[in-house]
MITOR-53451 format. One record per residue (C-alpha): residue number from 0; x, y, z. Coordinates in steps of 0.1 Angstrom, whole numbers, plus 5000, padded with zeros to 4 digits. Example, Ala and Ser with C-alpha at 12.3 -4.5 7.8 and 13.67 -1.06 7.14 Angstrom:
<recs>
(rec 0 (5123 4955 5078))
(rec 1 (5137 4989 5071))
</recs>
This chain:
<recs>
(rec 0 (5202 5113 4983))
(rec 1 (5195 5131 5018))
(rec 2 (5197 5108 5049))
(rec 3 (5166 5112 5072))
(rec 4 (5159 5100 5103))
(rec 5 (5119 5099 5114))
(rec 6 (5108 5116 5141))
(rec 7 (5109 5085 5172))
(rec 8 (5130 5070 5156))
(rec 9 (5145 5044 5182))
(rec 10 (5181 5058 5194))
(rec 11 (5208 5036 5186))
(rec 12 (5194 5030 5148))
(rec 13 (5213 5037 5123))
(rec 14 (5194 5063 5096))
(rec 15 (5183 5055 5065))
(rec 16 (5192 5066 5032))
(rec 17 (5152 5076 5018))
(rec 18 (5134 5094 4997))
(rec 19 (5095 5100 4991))
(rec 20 (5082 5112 4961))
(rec 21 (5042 5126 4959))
(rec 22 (5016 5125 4934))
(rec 23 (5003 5160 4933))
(rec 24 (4974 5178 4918))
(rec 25 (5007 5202 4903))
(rec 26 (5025 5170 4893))
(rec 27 (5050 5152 4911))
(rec 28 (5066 5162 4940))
(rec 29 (5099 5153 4961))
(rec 30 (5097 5158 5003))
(rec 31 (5128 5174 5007))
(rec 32 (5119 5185 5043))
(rec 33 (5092 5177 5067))
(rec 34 (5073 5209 5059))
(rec 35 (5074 5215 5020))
(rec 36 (5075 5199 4989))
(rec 37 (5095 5205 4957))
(rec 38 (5074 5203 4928))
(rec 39 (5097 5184 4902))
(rec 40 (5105 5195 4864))
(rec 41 (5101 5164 4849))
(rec 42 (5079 5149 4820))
(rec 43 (5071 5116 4836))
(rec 44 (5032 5113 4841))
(rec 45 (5037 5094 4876))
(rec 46 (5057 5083 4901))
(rec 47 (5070 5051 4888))
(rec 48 (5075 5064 4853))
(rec 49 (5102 5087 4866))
(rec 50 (5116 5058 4890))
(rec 51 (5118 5035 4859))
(rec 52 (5137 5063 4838))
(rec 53 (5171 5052 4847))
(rec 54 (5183 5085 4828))
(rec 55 (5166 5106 4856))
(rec 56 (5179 5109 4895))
(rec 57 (5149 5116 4911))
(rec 58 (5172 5131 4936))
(rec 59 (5184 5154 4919))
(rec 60 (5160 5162 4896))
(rec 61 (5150 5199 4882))
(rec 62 (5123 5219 4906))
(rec 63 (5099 5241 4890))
(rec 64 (5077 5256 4923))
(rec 65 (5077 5248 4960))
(rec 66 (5043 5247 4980))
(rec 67 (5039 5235 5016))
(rec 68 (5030 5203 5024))
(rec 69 (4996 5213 5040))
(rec 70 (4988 5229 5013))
(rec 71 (4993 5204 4988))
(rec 72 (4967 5183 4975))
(rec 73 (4980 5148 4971))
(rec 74 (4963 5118 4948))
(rec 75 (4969 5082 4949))
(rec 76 (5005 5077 4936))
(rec 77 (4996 5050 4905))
(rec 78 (4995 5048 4873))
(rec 79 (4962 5050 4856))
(rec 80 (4974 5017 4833))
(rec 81 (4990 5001 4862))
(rec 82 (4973 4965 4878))
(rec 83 (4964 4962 4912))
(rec 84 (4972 4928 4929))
(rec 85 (4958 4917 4967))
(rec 86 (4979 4892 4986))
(rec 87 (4961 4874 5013))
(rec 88 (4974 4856 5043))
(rec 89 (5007 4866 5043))
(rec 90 (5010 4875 5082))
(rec 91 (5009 4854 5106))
(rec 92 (4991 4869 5138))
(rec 93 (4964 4872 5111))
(rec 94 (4962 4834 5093))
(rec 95 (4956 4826 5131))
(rec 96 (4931 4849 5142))
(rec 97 (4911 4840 5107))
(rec 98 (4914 4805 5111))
(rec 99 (4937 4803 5079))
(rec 100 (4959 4775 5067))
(rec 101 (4992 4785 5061))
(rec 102 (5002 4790 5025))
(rec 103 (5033 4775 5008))
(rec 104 (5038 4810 4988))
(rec 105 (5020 4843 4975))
(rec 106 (4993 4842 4956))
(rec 107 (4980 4872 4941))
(rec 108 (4947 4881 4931))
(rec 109 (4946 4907 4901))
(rec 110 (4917 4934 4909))
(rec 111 (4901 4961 4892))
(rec 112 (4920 4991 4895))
(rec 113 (4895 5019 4896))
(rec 114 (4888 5009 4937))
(rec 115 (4922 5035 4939))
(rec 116 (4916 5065 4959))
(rec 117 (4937 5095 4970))
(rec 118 (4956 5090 5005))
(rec 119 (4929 5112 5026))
(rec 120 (4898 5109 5002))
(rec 121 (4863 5095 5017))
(rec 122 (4856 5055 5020))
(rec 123 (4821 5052 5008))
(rec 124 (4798 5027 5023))
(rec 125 (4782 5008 4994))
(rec 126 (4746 5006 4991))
(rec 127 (4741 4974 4984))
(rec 128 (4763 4960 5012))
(rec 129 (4769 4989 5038))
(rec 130 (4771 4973 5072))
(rec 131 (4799 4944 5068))
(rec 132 (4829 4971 5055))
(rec 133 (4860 4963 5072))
(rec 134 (4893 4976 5069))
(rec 135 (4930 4964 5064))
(rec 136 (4960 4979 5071))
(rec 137 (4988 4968 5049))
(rec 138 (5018 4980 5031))
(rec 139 (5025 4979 4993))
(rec 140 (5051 4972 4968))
(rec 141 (5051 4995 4933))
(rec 142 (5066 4983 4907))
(rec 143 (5096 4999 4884))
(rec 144 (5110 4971 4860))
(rec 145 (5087 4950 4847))
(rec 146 (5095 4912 4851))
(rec 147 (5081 4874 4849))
(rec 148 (5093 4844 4864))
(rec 149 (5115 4869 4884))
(rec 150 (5143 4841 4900))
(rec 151 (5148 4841 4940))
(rec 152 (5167 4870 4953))
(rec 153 (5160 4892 4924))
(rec 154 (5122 4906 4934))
(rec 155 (5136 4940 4950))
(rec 156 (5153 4948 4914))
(rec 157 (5119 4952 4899))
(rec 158 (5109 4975 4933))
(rec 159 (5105 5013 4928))
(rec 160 (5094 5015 4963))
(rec 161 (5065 5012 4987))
(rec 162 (5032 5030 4999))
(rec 163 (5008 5022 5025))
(rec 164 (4972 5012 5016))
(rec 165 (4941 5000 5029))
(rec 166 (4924 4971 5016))
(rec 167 (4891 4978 5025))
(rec 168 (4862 4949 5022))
(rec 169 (4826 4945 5018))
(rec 170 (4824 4912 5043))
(rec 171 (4792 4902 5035))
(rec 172 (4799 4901 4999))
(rec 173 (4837 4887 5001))
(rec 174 (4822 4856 5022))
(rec 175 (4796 4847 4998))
(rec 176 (4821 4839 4979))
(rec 177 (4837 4813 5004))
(rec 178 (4825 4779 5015))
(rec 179 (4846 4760 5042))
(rec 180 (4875 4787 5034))
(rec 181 (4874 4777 4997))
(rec 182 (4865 4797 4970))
(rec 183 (4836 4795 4951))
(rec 184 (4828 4823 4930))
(rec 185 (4859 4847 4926))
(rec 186 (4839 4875 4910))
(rec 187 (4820 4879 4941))
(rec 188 (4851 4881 4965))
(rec 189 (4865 4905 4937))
(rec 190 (4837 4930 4938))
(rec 191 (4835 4930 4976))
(rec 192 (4874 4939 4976))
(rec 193 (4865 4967 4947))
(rec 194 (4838 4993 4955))
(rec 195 (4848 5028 4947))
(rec 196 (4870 5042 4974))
(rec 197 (4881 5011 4987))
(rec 198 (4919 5012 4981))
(rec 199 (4930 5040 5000))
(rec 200 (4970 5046 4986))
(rec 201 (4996 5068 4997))
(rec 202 (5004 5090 5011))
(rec 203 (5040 5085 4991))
(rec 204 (5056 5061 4975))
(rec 205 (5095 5055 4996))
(rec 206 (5122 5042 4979))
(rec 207 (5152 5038 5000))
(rec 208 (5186 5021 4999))
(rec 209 (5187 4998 5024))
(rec 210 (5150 4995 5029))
(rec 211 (5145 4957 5024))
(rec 212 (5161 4947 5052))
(rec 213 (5143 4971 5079))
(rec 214 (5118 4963 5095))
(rec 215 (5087 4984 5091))
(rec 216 (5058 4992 5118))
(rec 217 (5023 4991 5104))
(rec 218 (4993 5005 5130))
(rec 219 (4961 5008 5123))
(rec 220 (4936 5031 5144))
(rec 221 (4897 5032 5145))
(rec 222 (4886 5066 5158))
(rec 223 (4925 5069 5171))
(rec 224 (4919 5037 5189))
(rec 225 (4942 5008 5178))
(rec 226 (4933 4982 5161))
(rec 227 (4964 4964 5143))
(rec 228 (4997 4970 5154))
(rec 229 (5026 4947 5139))
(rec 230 (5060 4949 5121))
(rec 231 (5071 4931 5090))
(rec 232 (5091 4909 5104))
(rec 233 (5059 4886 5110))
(rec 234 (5057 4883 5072))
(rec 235 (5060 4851 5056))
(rec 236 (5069 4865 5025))
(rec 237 (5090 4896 5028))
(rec 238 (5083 4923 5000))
(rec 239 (5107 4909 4978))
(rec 240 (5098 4874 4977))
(rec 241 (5062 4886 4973))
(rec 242 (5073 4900 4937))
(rec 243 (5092 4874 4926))
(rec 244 (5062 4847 4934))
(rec 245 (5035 4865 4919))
(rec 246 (5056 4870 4889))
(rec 247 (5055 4829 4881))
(rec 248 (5017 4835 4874))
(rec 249 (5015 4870 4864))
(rec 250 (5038 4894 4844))
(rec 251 (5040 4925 4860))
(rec 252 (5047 4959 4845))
(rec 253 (5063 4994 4860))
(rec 254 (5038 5009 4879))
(rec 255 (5016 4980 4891))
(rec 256 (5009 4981 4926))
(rec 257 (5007 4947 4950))
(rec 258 (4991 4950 4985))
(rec 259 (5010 4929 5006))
(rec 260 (4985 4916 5034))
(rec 261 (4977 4925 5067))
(rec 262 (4983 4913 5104))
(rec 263 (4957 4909 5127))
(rec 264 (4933 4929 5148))
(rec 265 (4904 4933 5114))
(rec 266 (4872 4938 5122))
(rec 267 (4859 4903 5105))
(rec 268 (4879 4889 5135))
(rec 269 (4854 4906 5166))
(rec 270 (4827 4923 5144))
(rec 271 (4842 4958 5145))
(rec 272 (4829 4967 5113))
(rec 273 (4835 5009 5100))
(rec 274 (4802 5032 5105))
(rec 275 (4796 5062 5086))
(rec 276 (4817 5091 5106))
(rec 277 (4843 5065 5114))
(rec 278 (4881 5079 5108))
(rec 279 (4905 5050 5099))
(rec 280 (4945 5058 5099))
(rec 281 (4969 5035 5085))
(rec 282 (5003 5044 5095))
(rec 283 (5035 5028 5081))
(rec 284 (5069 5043 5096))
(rec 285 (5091 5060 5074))
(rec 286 (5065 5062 5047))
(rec 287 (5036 5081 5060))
(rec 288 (4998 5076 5069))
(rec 289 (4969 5075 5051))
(rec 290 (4934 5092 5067))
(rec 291 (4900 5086 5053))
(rec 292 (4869 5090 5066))
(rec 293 (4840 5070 5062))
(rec 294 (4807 5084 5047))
</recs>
């Protein structure tokens, strides 16, 4: 596996062992440089099929074409079976600036997984509920090996690797939901999370060797201003732990996606909500950024 080191990447850090793999329109695709992706020979359907096939090294897999990276166009790296699962309140800087008690471990809430869309594809403003849409930055965990009641320490066994995602949010109709910070009516806090285009993924998915115990930056930018700006180390539960707790109340399967949860700086907290022509980045280092703008 080739050993990459990111552009600004702090001197005095040692490299890490990575690679990303992307969904695109001519199948999937390896980044074996900065400029141009190899278009793999394999029969998998996505991503984390082939990272499940333990007969296959990704790696080193066949390669049937080569096409720049510009030129590529590149969907959401899922699985069209797969489940998509939010985790809330799981940095601090964020349970503080939303007034949020604390939680004792993750929970996950299992969404519809049609609100997927391709790493640079428009985030539609809903009709019903256009001027409340917010955006979250966050990072998320595929999964390779499928798995419940996953014990401690085990989670990053049943990791293929990570993307970045944004979990955007109708406001308006997430809150209705909510009385006094409880929840009241679930489906309504669902179907705010889960208007089409609102889960940006991509632009990759990284798997890497000594990933889970690196830190990762995470920036979001509003027009190329900044809005959040934090590193995983604020997590309570790190990636792995998020896996192995959401697996005590749901059984996960290879290719099901988990967003982790955000850090602060939303627009909930000072009414920054997105306007049509808006651009929103999420940036995640070593895995890539998503782009979408808002229509």
């Amino acid at each position: 596996m080739a050993v990459l080191t990111p552009p600004g990447d702090p001197v005095g850090r040692s490299p890490v062992s990575t690679m990303r793999l992307y969904q695109t329109s001519q199948g999937i695709a390896r980044a074996d440089d900065d400029d141009e992706l190899a278009v793999l020979d394999v029969p998998h359907p996505d991503i984390s099929a082939l990272l499940s096939d333990t007969d296959v090294d990704a790696a080193h897999a066949p390669i049937r074409a080569r096409l720049s990276k510009s030129d590529a166009v590149l969907l959401a790296p899922n699985s069209p079976a797969a489940k998509l699962i939010l985790v809330g309140a799981n940095y601090r800087s964020h349970i503080k600036e939303a007034g949020l008690q604390t939680p004792t471990r993750a929970m996950g809430l299992p969404v519809p997984a049609a609100a997927i869309c391709a790493p640079f594809a428009s985030i539609t403003l809903p009709a019903e509920a256009p001027t409340m849409v917010d955006y979250e930055g966050e990072i998320a965990v595929v999964i390779g090996r499928a798995g419940r009641d996953i014990p401690a320490g085990s989670g990053w066994d049943h990791i293929a690797g990570l993307c970045v995602a944004n979990d955007v949010s109708a406001r308006d109709v997430q809150l209705a939901g909510m009385q006094n910070g409880r929840v009241t009516d679930i489906e309504k806090i669902i179907r705010g999370k889960t208007f089409p285009s609102f889960k940006p993924i991509g632009p990759c998915i990284l798997t890497a060797d000594d990933i889970r115990d690196r830190p990762l930056t995470l920036t979001t930018r509003v027009n190329g201003s900044q809005r959040q700006h934090a590193d995983t180390s604020e997590m309570l539960f790190d990636f792995g732990q998020v896996v192995e707790q959401i697996s005590a109340t749901i059984d996960l399967t290879c290719g099901d996606i988990i967003l982790t949860g955000t850090p602060s700086g939303v627009g909930l907290a000072d009414n920054r909500y997105l306007r049509a022509g808006d651009v929103v980045e999420v940036d995640v280092d070593l895995i890539g950024t998503l782009c979408n703008k808002v229509c």
